[in-house]
C-alpha positions as CSV (number, residue, x, y, z in Angstrom):
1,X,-0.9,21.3,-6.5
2,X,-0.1,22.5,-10.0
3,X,3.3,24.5,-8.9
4,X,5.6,24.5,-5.6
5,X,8.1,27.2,-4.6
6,X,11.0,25.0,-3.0
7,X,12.4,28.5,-2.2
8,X,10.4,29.4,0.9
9,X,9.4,27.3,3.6
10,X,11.6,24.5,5.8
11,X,14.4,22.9,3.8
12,X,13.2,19.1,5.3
13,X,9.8,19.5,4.8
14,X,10.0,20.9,1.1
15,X,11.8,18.0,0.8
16,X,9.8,14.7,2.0
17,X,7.2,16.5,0.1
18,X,8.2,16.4,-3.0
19,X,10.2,13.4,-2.9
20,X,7.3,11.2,-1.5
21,X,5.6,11.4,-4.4
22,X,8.5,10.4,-6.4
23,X,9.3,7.9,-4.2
24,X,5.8,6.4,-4.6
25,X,5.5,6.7,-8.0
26,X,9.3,4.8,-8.4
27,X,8.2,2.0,-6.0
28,X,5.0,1.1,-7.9
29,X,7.6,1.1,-11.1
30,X,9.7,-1.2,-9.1
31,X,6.7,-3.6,-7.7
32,X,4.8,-4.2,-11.8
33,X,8.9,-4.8,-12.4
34,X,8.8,-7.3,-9.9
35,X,5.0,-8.5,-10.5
36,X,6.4,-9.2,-14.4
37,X,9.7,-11.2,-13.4
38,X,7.5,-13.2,-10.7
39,X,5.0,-14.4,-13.5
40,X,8.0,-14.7,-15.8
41,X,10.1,-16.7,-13.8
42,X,6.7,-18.9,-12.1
43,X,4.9,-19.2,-15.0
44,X,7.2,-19.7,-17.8
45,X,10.6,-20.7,-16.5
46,X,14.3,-19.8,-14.8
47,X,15.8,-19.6,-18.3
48,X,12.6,-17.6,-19.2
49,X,13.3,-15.2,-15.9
50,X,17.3,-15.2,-17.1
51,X,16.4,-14.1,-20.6
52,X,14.3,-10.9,-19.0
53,X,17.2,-10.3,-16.9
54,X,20.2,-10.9,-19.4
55,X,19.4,-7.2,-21.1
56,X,19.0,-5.6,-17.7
57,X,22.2,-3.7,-18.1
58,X,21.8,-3.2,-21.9
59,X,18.4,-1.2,-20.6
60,X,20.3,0.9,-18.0
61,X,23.0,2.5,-20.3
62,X,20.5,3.1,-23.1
63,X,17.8,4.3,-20.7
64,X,19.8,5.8,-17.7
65,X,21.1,7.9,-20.8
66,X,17.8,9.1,-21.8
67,X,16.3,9.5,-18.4
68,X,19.6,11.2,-17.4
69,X,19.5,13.7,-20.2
70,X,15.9,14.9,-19.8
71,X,16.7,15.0,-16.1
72,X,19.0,17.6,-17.1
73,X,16.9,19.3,-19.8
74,X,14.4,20.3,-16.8
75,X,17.2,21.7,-14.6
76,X,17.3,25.5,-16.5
77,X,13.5,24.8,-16.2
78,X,13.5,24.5,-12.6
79,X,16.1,26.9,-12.8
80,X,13.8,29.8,-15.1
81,X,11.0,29.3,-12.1
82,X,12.7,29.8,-9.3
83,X,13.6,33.0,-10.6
84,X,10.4,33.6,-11.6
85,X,11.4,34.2,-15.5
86,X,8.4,32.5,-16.9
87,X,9.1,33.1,-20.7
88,X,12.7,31.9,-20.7
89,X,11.5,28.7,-18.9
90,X,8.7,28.0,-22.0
91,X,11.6,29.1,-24.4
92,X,14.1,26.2,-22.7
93,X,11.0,23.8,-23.0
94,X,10.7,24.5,-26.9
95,X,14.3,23.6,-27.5
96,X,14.9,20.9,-24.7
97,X,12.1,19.0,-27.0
98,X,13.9,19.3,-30.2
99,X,16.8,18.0,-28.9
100,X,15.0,15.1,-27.6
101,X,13.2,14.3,-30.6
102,X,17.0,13.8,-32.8
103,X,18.0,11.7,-29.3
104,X,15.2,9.8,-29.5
105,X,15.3,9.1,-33.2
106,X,18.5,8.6,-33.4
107,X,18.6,6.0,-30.6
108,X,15.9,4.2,-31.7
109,X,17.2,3.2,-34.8
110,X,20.8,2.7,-34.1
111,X,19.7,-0.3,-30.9
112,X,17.4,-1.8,-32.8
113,X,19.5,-2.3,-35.6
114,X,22.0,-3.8,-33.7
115,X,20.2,-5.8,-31.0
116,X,21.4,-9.3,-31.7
117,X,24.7,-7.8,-31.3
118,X,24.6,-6.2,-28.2
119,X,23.3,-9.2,-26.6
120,X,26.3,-11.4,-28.0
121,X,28.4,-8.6,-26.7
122,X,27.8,-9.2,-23.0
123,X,28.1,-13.1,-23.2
124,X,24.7,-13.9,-23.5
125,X,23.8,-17.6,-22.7
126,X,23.1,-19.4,-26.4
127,X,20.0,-21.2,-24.8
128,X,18.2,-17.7,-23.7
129,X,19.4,-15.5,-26.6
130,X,16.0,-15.7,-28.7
131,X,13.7,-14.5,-25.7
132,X,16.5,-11.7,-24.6
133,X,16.6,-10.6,-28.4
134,X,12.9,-10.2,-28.2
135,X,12.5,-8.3,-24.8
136,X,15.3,-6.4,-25.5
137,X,13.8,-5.2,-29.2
138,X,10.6,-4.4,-27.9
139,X,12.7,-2.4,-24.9
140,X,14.0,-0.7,-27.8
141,X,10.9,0.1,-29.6
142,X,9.8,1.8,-26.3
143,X,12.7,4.7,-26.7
144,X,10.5,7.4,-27.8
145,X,7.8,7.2,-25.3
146,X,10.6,6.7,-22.4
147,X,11.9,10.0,-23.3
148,X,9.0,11.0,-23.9
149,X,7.7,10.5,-20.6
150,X,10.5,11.6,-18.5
151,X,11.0,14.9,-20.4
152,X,7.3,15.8,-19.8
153,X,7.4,14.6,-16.2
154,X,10.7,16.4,-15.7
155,X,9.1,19.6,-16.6
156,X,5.9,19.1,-14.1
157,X,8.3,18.5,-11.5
158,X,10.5,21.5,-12.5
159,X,7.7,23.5,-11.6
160,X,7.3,21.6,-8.0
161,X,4.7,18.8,-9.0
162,X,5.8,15.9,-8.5
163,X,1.7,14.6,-7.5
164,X,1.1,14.2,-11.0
165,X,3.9,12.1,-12.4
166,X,2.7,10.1,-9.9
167,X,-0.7,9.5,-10.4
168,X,0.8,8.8,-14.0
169,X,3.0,6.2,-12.4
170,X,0.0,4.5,-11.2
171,X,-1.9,4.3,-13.9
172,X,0.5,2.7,-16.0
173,X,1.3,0.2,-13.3
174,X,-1.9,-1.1,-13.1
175,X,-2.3,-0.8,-17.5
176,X,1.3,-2.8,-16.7
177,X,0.1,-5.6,-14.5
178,X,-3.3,-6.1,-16.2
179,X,-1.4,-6.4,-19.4
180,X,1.0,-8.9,-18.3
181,X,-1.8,-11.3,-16.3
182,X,-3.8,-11.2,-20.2
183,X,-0.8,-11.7,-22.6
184,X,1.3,-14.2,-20.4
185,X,-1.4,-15.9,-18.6
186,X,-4.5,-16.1,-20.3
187,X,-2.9,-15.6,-24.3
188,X,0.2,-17.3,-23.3
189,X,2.7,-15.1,-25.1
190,X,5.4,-15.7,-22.9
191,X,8.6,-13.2,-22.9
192,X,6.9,-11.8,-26.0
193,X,4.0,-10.9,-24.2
194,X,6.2,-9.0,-21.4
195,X,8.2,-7.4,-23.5
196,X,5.2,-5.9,-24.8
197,X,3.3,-5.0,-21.6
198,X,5.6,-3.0,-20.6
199,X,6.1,-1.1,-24.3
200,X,2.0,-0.2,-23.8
201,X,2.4,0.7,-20.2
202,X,5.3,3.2,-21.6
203,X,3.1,4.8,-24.4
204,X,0.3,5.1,-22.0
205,X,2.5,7.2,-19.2
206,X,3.5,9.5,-21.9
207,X,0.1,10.4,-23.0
208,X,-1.1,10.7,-19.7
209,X,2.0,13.5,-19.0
210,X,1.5,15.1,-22.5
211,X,-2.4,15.6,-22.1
212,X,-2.3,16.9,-18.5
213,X,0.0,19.7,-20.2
214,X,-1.9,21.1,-22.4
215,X,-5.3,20.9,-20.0
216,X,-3.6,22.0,-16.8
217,X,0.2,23.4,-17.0
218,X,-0.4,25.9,-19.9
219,X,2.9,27.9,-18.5
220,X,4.9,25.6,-19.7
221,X,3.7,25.5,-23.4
222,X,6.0,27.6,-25.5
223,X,4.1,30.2,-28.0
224,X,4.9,32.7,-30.6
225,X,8.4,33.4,-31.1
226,X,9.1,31.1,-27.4
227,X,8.8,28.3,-30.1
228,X,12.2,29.6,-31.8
229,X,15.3,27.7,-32.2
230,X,17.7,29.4,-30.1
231,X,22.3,28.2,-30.1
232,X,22.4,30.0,-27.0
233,X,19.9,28.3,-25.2
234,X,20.5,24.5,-26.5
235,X,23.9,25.1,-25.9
236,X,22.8,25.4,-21.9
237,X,20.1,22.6,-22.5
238,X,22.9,20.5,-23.7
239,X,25.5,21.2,-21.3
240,X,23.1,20.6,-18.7
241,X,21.3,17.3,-20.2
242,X,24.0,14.9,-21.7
243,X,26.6,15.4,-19.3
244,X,24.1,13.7,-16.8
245,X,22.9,11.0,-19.6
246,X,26.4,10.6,-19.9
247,X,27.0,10.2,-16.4
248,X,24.1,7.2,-16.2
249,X,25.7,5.8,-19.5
250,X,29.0,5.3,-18.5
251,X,28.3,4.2,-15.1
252,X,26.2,1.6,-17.1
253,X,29.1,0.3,-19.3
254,X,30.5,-1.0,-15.4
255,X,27.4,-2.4,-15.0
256,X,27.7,-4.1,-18.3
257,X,31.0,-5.5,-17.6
258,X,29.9,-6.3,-14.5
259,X,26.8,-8.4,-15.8
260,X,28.6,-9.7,-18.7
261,X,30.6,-11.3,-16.4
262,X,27.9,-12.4,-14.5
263,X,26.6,-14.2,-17.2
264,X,29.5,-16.3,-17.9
265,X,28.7,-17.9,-14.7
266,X,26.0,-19.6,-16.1
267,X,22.2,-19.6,-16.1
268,X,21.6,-19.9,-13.1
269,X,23.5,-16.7,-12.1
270,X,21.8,-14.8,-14.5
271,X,18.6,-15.6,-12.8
272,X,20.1,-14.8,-9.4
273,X,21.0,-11.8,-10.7
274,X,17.9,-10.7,-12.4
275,X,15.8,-11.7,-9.1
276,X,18.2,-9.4,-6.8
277,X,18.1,-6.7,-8.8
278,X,14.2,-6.2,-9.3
279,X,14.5,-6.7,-5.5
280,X,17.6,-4.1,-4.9
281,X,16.1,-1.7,-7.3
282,X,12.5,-1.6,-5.3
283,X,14.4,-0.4,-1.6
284,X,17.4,1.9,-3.7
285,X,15.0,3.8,-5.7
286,X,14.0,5.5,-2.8
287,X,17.6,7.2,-2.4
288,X,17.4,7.6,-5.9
289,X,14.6,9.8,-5.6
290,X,15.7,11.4,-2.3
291,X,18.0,12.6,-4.8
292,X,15.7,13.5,-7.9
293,X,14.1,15.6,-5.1
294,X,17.5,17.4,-4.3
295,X,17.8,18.3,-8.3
296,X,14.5,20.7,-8.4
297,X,15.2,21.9,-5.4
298,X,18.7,23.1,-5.5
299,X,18.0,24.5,-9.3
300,X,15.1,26.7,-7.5
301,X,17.2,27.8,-4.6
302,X,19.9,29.0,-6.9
303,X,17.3,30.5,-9.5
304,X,16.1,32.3,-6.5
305,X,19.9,33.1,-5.1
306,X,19.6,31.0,-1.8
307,X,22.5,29.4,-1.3
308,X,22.5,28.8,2.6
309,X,19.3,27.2,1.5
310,X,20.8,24.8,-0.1
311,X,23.2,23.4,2.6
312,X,20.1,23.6,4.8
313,X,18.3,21.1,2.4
314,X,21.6,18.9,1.7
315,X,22.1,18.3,5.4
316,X,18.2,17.5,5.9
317,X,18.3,15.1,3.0
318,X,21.2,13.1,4.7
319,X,19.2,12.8,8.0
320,X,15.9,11.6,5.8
321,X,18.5,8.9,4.0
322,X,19.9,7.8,7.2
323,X,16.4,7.0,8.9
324,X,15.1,4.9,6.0
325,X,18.2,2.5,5.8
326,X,17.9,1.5,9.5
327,X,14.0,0.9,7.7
328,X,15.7,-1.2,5.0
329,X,17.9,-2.9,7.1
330,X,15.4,-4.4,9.5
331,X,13.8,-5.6,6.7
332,X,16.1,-6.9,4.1
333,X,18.8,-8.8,6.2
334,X,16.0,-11.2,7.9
335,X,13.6,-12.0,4.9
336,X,16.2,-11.7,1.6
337,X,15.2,-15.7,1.3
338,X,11.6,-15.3,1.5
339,X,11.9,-12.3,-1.2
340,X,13.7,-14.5,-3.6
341,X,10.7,-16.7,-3.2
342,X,8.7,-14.6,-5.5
343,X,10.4,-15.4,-8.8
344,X,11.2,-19.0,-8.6
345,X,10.6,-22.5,-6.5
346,X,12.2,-23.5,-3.1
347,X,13.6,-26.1,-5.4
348,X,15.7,-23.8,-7.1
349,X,18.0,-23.5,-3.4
350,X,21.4,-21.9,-5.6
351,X,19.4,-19.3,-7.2
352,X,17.4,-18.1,-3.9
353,X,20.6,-18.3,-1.8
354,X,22.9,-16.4,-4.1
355,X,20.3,-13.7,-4.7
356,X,19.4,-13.3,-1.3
357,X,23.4,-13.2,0.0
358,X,23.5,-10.3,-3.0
359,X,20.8,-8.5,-1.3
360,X,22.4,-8.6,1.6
361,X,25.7,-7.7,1.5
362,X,24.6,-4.1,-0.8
363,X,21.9,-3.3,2.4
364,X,25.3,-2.8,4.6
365,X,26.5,-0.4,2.3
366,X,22.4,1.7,1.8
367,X,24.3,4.9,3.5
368,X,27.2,5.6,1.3
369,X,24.5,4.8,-2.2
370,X,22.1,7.8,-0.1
371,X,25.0,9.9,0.2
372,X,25.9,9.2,-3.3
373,X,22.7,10.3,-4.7
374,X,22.0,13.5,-2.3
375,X,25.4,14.8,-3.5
376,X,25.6,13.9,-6.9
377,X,22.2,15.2,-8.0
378,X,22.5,18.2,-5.5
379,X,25.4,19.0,-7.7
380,X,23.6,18.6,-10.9
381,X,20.9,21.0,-9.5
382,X,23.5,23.5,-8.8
383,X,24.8,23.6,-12.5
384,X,27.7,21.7,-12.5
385,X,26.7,18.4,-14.6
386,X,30.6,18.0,-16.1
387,X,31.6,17.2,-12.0
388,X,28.7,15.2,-11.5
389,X,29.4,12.7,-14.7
390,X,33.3,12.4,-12.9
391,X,31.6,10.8,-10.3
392,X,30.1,8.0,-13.0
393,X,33.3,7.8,-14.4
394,X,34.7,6.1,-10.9
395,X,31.9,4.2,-10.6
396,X,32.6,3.2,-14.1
397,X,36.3,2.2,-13.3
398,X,35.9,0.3,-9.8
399,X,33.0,-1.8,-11.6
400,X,35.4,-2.9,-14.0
401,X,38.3,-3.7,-11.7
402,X,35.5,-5.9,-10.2
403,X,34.2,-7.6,-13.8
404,X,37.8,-7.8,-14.5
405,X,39.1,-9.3,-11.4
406,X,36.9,-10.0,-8.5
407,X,34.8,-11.9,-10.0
408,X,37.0,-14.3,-11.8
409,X,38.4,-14.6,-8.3
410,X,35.4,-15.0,-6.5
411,X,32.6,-16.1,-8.6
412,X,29.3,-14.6,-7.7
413,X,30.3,-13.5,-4.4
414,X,32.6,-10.7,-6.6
415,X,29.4,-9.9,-8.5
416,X,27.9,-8.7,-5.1
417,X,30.7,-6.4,-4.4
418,X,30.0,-5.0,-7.6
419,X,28.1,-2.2,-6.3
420,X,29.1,-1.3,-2.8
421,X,32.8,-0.7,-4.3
422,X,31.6,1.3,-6.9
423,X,29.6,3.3,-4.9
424,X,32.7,4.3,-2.4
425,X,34.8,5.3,-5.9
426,X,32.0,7.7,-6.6
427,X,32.0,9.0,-2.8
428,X,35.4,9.8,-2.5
429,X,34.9,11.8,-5.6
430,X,31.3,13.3,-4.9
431,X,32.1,15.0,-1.1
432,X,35.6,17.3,-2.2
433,X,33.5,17.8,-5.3
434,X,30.5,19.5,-3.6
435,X,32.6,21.4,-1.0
436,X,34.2,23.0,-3.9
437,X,30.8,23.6,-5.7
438,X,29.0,25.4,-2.6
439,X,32.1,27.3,-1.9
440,X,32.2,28.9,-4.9
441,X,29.0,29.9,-5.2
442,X,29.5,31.5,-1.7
443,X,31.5,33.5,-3.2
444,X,29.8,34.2,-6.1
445,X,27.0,35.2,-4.6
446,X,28.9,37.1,-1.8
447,X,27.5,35.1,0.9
């Protein structure tokens, strides 16, 4: 499959067909994730596994901004196919990667500069700072060739492919893994070694995405006068793209209140932490990319001018959301424990038992995250970023109240009610937002 026409066919089935790859591709992200704290934390050490872990936020608002942006740079793409206007698509392609270029310049050298910093920032434990200065730096380095990769992959999918990102996915999981086994295990590089794994695997995905272009996607490389700079177009780009890197960055700076007050609990927190989120992070990325699905496929059904379509696929994307959390329920709430298991010793009982409650008590709360996602990137499909960043600002402001508040109150146990809260502030903003969204393209479209 080289292109898919989400516009045609049953809402449901377009659906789990493009999100499955997505889904798959995410989870074998998640699992080298999990592979890499597991030899970190077994092989090396807990403060070893909390320095990994201690930048964990750090990496969400720099990369949920990046990742968030080129999401949205593909959205007129998806958008320009639908409608079947091939030459305005190639045209948003040339000037989506200019802008990303600046970004990923830009960003590049600003964190690195100021990586010591950052990590003081968000109360850092003085015993892991050295290892998290490292991992993070070398998570820095790795800026261009994360954008890279998710603006190229962004534009295969804009086009319905979500196969190959996939297959990319793979491969760099496995490049991941191998990597970590040789530079931890057998040259005994420790955090070093980890930090740079995962800054090869990076590079290699992007090469993989760029050279599939160019031998089998020639429709979306730009040509002639496509290749122009164009205010008009950049301007759209750019309304479309940084209001959602936006959205991920400032639902990040709750995160990093949230973590940095995680982490003056101690280090032993930090590793509970770390553990439950490579955990969490391997069952939520499904929703996540329920979602991601939701985002080509709403951009083509309003390309195209099918709005009842898109209600069709919103309600269908709720009923596929709903199914797999009775799936993650019957699995998380009787093995959390053994899960924990993977990154450090039975000895370490605090750790295991704290990660495992924080596991827990976020599965109960699986159906308002799926809802979250369907709606907010349904949104951003439909054109209307700005609404969909709102929703990050709530989740934003209830992670806050929790750093600031809950957790002083109740230690770790406010940590875990980090998310679910956070997730309900951006709920009760997301559903009167979308109702407003479709009905006003009703009436735009006279429907």
């Amino acid at each position: 499959m080289t292109t898919c026409d989400m516009t045609v066919g049953r809402p449901g089935r377009n659906i789990i067909r493009f999100a499955l790859p997505l889904i798959g591709g995410y989870i074998l992200q998640q699992m080298y994730l999990i592979i890499d704290a597991a030899i970190v934390g077994r092989w090396i050490g807990v403060e070893a596994l909390a320095a990994v872990g201690a930048s964990s936020s750090i990496m969400f608002l720099i990369m949920g901004f990046c990742n968030g942006a080129c999401a949205g740079f593909s959205i007129p793409v998806a958008q320009r196919f639908g409608a079947k206007d091939f030459k305005q698509m190639r045209c948003y392609v040339a000037n989506a990667v200019r802008i990303s270029v600046v970004i990923a310049v830009v960003l590049t050298l600003l964190t690195c500069c100021f990586c010591e910093r950052i990590l003081k920032v968000v109360n850092t434990p003085h015993e892991i700072l050295h290892d998290a200065w490292v991992y993070l730096f070398f998570q820095f380095l790795a800026i261009p060739f994360t954008i890279g990769y998710n603006l190229l992959a962004g534009f295969i999918r804009a086009v319905g492919n979500s196969r190959q990102p996939f297959l990319f996915v793979i491969a760099a999981s496995v490049f991941n893994t191998l990597l970590d086994i040789i530079l931890i295990l057998w040259i005994e590089m420790g955090v070093e070694g980890a930090a740079l794994a995962t800054l090869l695997a990076q590079t290699f995905a992007f090469s993989l995405c760029l050279h599939y272009i160019i031998r089998d996607l020639r429709m979306l490389i730009p040509a002639n006068d496509e290749r122009r700079y164009d205010d008009h177009l950049t301007g759209r780009l750019l309304n479309s793209g940084i209001p959602m890197g936006l959205q991920f960055s400032i639902t990040g700076i709750g995160i990093i209140m949230l973590q940095s007050a995680n982490n003056a609990l101690g280090t032993v927190y930090v590793a509970a932490f770390t553990a439950s989120m490579r955990v969490k992070y391997l069952f939520t990325c499904v929703f996540e990319n329920i979602g991601a699905a939701m985002t080509t496929y709403c951009g083509q059904n309003i390309g195209a001018g099918e709005i009842r379509r898109v209600a069709l696929g919103v309600k269908s994307a709720i009923k596929i959301m709903l199914v797999y959390f009775v799936f993650t329920f019957l699995i998380i709430w009787p093995f959390a424990d053994e899960m924990m298991l993977l990154f450090v010793d039975a000895d370490n009982q605090v750790i295991v038992s704290s990660a495992a409650q924080f596991m827990r008590i976020a599965n109960y709360f699986y159906p308002v995250l799926g809802l979250l996602t369907i709606l907010r990137y349904s949104i951003q499909g439909l054109g209307f970023s700005n609404l969909s960043m709102l929703s990050g600002v709530m989740e934003m402001i209830a992670r806050c109240g929790v750093s600031l508040w809950l957790v002083p109150a109740l230690g770790f146990l406010g940590v875990c009610f980090g998310d679910p809260i956070a997730w309900i502030a951006a709920d009760l903003f997301l559903v009167p937002a979308y109702l407003y969204v479709y009905r006003r393209l009703k009436v735009r479209t006279g429907v």
